[in-house]
C-alpha positions in Angstrom: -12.3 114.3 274.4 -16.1 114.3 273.3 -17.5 116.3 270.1 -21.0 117.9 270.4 -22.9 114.8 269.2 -20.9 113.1 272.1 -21.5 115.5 274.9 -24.2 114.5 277.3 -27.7 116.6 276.8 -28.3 120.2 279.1 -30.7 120.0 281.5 -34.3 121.5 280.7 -33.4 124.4 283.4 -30.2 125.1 282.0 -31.3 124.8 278.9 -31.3 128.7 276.9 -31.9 130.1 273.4 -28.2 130.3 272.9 -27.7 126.7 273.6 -30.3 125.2 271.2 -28.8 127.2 268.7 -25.4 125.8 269.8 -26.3 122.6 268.7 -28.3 123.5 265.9 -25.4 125.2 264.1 -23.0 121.7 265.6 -25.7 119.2 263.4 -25.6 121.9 260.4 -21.8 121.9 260.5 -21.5 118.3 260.7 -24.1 117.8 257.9 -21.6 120.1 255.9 -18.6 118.2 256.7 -20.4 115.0 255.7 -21.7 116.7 252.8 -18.0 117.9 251.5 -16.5 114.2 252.4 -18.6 112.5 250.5 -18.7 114.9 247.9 -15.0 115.3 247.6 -14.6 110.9 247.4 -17.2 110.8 244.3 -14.8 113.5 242.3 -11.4 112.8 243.4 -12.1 108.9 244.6 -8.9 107.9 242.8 -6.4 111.2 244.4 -7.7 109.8 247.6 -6.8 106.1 247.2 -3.5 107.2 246.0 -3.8 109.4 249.2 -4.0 106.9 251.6 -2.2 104.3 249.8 0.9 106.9 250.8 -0.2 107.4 254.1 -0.7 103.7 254.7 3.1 102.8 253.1 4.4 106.4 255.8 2.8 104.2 258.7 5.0 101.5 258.1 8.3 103.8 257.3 7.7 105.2 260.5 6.8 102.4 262.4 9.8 100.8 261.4 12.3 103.8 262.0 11.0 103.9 265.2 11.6 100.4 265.9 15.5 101.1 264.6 15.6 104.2 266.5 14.6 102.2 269.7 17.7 99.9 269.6 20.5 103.0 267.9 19.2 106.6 269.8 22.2 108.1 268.2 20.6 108.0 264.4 18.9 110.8 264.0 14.8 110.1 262.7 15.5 111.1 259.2 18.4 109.1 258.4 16.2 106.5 260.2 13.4 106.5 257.9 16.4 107.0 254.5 17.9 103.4 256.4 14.4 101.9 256.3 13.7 102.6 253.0 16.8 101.8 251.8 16.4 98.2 253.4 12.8 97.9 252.0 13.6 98.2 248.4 17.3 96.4 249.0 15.7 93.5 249.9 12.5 93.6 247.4 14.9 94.0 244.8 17.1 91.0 246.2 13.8 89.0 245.9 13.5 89.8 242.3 16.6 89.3 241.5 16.6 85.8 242.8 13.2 84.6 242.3 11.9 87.4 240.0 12.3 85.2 236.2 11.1 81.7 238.1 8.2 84.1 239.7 7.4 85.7 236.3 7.2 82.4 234.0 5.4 80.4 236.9 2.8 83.7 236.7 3.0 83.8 232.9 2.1 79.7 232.4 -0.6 80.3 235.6 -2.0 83.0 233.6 -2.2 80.7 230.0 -3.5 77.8 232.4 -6.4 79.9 233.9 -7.5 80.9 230.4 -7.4 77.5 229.4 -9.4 76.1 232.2 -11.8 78.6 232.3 -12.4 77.6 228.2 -12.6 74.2 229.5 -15.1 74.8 232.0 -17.1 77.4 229.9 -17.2 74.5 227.2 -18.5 71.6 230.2 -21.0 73.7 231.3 -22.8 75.1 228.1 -23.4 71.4 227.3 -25.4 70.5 230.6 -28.9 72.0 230.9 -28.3 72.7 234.6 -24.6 74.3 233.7 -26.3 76.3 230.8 -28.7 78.0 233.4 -25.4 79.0 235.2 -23.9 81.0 232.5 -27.2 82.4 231.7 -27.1 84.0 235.2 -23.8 84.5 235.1 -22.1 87.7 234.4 -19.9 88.2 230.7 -17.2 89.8 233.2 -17.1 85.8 235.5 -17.1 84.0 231.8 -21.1 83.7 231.8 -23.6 85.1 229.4 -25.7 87.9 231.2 -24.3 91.2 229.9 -26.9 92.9 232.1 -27.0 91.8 235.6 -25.9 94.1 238.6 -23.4 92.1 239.4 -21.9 92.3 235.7 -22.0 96.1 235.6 -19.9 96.0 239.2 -17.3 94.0 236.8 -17.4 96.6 234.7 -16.6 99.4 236.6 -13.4 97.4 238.2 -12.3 96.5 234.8 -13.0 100.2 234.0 -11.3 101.5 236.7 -8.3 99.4 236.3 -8.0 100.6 232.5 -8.6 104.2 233.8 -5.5 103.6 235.9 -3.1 101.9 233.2 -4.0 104.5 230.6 -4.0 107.3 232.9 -1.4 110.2 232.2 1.2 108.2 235.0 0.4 104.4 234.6 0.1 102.1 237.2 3.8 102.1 237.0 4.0 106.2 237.6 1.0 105.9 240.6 3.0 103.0 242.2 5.8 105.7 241.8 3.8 108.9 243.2 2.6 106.4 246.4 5.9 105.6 246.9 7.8 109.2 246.8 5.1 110.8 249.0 5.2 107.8 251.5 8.7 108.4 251.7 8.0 112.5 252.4 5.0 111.8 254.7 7.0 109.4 256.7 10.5 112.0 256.8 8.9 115.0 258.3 5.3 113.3 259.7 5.0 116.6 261.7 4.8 119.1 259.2 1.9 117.4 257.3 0.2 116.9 260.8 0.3 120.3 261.9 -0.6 121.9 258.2 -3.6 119.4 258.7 -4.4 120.8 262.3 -4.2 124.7 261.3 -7.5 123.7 259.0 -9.4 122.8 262.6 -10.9 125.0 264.8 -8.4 126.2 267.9 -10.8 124.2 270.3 -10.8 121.4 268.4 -6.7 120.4 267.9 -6.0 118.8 270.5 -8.9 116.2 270.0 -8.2 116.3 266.5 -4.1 115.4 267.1 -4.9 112.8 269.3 -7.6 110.8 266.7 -4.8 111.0 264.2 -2.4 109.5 266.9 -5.0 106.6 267.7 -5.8 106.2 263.7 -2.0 106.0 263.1 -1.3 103.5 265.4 -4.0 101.3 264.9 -3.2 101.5 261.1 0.3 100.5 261.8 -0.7 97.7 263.8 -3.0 96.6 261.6 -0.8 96.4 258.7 2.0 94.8 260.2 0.0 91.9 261.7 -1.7 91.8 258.0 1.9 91.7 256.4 3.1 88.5 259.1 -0.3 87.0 258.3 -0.1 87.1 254.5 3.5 85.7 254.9 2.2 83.1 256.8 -0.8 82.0 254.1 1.4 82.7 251.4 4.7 79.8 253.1 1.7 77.7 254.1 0.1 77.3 250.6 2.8 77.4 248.2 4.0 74.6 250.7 0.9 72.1 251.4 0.8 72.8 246.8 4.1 71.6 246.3 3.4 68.4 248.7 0.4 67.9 246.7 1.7 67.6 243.5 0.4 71.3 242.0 2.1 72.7 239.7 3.0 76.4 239.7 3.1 75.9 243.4 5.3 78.8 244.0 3.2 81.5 242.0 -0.1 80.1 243.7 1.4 81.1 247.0 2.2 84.0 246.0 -1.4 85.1 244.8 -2.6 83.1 247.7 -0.7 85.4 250.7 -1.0 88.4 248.3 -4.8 88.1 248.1 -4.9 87.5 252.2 -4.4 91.5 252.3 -8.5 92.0 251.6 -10.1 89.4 254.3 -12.5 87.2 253.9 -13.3 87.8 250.3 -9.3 87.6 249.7 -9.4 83.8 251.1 -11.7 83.1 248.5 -9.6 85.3 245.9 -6.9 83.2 246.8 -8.3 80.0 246.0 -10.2 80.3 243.0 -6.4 79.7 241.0 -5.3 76.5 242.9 -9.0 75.3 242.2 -9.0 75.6 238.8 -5.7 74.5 238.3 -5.9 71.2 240.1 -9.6 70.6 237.9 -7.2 70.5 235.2 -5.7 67.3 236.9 -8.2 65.3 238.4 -11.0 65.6 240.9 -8.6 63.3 243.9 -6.2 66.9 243.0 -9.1 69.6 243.8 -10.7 68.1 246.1 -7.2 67.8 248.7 -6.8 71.3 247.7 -10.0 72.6 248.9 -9.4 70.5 252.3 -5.7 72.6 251.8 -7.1 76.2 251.8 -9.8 74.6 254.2 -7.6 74.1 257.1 -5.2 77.4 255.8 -7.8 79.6 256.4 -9.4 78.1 259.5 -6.1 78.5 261.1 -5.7 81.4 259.8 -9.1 83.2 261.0 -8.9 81.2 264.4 -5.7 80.8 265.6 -3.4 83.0 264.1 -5.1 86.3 262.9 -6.8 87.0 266.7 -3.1 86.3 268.0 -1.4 88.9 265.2 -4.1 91.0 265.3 -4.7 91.5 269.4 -3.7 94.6 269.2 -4.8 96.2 266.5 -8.8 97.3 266.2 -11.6 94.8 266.6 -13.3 94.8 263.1 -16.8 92.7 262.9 -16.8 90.4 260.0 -19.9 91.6 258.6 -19.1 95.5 258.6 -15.5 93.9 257.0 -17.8 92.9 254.1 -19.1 95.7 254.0 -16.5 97.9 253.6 -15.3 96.5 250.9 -18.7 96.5 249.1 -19.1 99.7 249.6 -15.5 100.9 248.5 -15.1 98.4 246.1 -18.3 100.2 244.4 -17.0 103.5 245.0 -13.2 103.5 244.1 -12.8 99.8 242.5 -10.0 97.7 242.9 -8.3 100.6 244.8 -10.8 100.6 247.3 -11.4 97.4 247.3 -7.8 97.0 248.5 -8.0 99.8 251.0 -11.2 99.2 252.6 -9.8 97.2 255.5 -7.1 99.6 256.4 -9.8 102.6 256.3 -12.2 100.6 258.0 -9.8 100.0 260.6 -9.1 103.7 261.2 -12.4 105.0 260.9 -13.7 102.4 263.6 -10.2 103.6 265.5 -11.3 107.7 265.5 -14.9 106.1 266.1 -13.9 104.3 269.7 -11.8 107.3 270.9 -14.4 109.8 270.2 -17.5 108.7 271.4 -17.4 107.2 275.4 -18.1 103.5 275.8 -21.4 101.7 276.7 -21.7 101.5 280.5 -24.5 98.8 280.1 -22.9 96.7 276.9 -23.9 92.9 278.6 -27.5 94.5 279.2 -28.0 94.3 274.9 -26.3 91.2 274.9 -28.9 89.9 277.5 -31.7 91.2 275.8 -31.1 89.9 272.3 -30.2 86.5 274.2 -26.5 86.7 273.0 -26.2 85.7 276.6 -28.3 84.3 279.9 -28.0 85.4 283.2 -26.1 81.9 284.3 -23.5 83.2 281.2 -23.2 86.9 282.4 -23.1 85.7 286.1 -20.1 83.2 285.4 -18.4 86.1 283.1 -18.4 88.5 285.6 -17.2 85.8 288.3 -14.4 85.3 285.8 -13.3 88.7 285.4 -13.6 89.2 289.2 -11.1 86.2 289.7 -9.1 87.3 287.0 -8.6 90.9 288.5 -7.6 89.7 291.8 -5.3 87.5 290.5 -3.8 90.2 288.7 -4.2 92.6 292.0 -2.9 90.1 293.9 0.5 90.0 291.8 1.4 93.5 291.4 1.3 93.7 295.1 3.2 90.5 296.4 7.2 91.6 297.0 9.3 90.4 295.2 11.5 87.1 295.6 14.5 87.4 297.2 
């Protein structure tokens, strides 16, 4: 499975006309491709967050029918993904009918709260010189005064491109609708849409092509099902350690707080910004337990329980994380602010089964001093032990 960028370089005295031009016409068509891609995500930006947002909600029907499937075989995989669905919004409904009006006035007095605070805060700072140079640098779209910074403009164009998609012909109500009807198709007959997508590449291509959406699927599905058990987990934990505090609108806080947890790292902060400002209404003893609060949350979170949820899924550096959301954030707004995990995720997936792995990684860790030789030497050792141990296992008989 190797494209032509991947394929290792023709000898000099192999080398003919024919192949030069080979790979000349391989760089032009991938400067093409690149070309349409990114041409196609500045015009239809939004169609393409919708897009994946359905694909990203068919990855979980399926997953999910699959599990079912696994323990009854005798249902066949469309009633499968009908059950799933069926249970999904069964029990989202049974959640707002039991919690939905205690959710909705918690969210409704959070939302008065905020405003009041932020007044309240606005007010403190404008009469302190120091808190006065704040606002001064601080965009109108954060509560501050500078109507022209970079940052204020980014504001902007997320406000913008959240009104664009309340007053847009659907609604947010109508795209949350669309997502959810082609999810449900996508994730009924994932076949059809698979092969329609293969009959636009090349013959020679397909079966690379079918397996990269194979390895991009699953990693998406594992991705977002270790993201769902981790936001569950932030969400309990800090609508919990709230209530013990003394916080009010505990139960709303969690919610934002294991609803924001979906974008990471810049989510944790997302997350905590409400139960800040909130407990600064009550006292400084108040804020300053819940910053120790979402302290220890999201250490836990980042070093205990996200590496075990997420083993599976694709390792994602924390700095290209950032990133990514920058960069969609910039592009698509909140949408692809949202999504820029999940399509980081599956881009880095098609990446690693595309192109064939470094046979000398340790060598740039060595040279950038990442690592010494008496580090590498005792890694190695470990690995060694660690594979004989595991040799040594699989061929012992068994016990009698």
């Amino acid at each position: 499975m190797s494209f032509f960028f991947s394929r290792p370089p023709i000898p000099a005295a192999q080398q003919t006309p024919a192949n030069a031009l080979d790979r000349i016409y391989g760089i032009i068509r991938l400067t093409l491709w690149l070309s349409l891609i990114m041409l196609a995500i500045w015009l239809m930006g939004e169609v393409l967050a919708v897009l994946f947002a359905a694909t990203l909600m068919a990855i979980v029907l399926h997953g999910l029918a699959r599990i079912l499937r696994r323990h009854m075989k005798f249902i066949p995989y469309p009633v499968a993904v009908s059950l799933v669905a069926l249970a999904v919004i069964g029990i989202m409904t049974a959640l707002v009918w039991s919690n939905g009006p205690a959710i909705g006035e918690q969210f409704i007095a959070l939302k008065n709260a905020l405003v009041a605070q932020s007044g309240d805060m606005h007010q403190h700072l404008s009469q302190t010189t120091i808190g006065q140079m704040v606002l001064d640098h601080l965009p109108v779209s954060l509560g501050g005064n500078d109507a022209t910074t970079p940052l204020s403009s980014f504001g902007f164009g997320l406000a913008g491109s959240v009104t664009g998609l309340l007053g847009s012909a659907f609604g947010l109500v109508g795209t949350l609708f669309v997502v959810l009807i082609s999810a449900f198709y996508f994730a009924v007959s994932p076949s059809l849409y698979i092969n329609g997508f293969l009959r636009l590449v090349p013959p020679n291509q397909r079966e690379t092509a079918r397996n990269l959406l194979y390895s991009a699927g699953n990693t998406l599905w594992a991705w977002t099902a270790g993201q769902a058990l981790d936001m569950l987990a932030v969400g309990l934990f800090s609508g919990l350690g709230l209530y013990l505090i003394g916080i009010p609108l505990a139960l709303a806080l969690g919610v934002v707080a294991g609803l924001c947890n979906f974008i990471p790292y810049i989510g944790a902060i997302l997350g905590a910004v409400p139960a800040l400002l909130i407990s600064l209404s009550l006292g400084t003893r108040e804020a300053f337990f819940v910053a120790i609060l979402y302290s220890i949350i999201q250490f836990c979170e980042g070093n205990i329980l996200a590496p075990l949820i997420q083993r599976r899924a694709v390792h994602m550096p924390p700095a290209l994380a950032i990133l990514s959301q920058s960069v969609f954030g910039s592009i698509l707004g909140v949408p692809g602010l949202v999504l820029a995990s999940p399509i980081t995720a599956a881009l880095l997936a098609v990446f690693d089964k595309a192109t064939p792995p470094l046979a000398d990684a340790t060598k740039t860790q060595l040279e950038t001093s990442e690592l010494t030789q008496l580090e590498m030497a005792r890694n190695r050792q470990e690995q060694s032990d660690s594979t004989k141990k595991e040799t040594d296992g699989s061929a012992s008989p068994p016990k009698k």
